[in-house]
N, C-alpha and C positions, 0 to 999 in steps of 0.2 A: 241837193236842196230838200228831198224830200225827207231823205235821211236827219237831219237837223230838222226840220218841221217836224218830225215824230217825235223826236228827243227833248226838245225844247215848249214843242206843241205850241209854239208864236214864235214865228218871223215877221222882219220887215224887208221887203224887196222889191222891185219895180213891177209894176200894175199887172204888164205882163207875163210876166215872172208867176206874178201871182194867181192869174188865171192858168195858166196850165197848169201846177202845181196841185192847187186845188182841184184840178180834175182825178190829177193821178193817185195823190195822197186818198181821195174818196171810195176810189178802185180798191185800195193798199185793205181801209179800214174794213169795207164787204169782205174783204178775201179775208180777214182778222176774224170776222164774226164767225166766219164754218169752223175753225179750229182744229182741220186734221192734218194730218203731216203731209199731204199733198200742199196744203194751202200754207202754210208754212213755208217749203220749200217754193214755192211760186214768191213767196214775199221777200226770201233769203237773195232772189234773184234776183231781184227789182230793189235790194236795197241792200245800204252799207255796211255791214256791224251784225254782229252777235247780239249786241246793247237792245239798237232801234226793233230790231223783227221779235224778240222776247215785249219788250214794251209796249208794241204793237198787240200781240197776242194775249197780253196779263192786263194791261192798265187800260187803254184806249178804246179795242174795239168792245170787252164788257161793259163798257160807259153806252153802248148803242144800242143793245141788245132790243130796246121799244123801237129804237126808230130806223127808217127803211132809208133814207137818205139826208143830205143838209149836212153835214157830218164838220163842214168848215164853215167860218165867214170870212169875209175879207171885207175891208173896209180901207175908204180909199184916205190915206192921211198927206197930200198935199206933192210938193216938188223939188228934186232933190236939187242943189244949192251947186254944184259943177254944171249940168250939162240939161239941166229943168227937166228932167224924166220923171212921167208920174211914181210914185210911190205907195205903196198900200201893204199894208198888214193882214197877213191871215195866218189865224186863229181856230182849236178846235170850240166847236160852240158850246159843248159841254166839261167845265172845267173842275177839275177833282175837288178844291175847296168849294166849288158853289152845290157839287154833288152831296159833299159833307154835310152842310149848313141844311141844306133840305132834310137832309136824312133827321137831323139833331131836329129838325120842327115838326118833322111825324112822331117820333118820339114824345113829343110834347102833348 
């Protein structure tokens, strides 16, 4: 799970699901921000793929560099349609096209 939430950086998956996730993924994105090959390897371990721990390290966690935490949100969207299990999506809060669109209005 957490693996796809870095890749995709928005899931949908049960409430639950989604609080834990969020805890771990927020651990994932701090250890992203130090950038040395210890922390790297700490994230290699805790996650799936060559792809996600590069991704992590290149795209996501310089998206935080100002901020010390909050790094997800999650928002609860309703009940799933089998077995009425809450549902909720989480999200990083800082997303590369809204990064862009700022950047393009300081420029301005």
């Amino acid at each position: 799970m957490a693996t796809s939430l870095i890749l995709h950086e928005r899931i949908e998956t049960t409430e639950v699901k989604a609080k834990q996730i969020k805890s771990y993924v927020e651990k994932l994105v701090t250890l992203g921000k130090k950038d040395t090959l210890h922390a790297r390897r700490m994230a290699a371990a805790r996650l799936f793929g060559k792809e996600a721990v590069q991704k992590l390290f290149s795209d996501i966690a310089p998206r935080f560099t100002e901020r010390n935490g909050g790094y997800l949100a999650l928002y609860k969207t309703g009940f799933r349609k089998g077995d009425a299990t809450p549902t909720a999506i989480v999200e990083f809060v800082v997303r590369p096209e809204e990064k862009s669109s700022k950047e393009k209005e300081k420029k301005k």
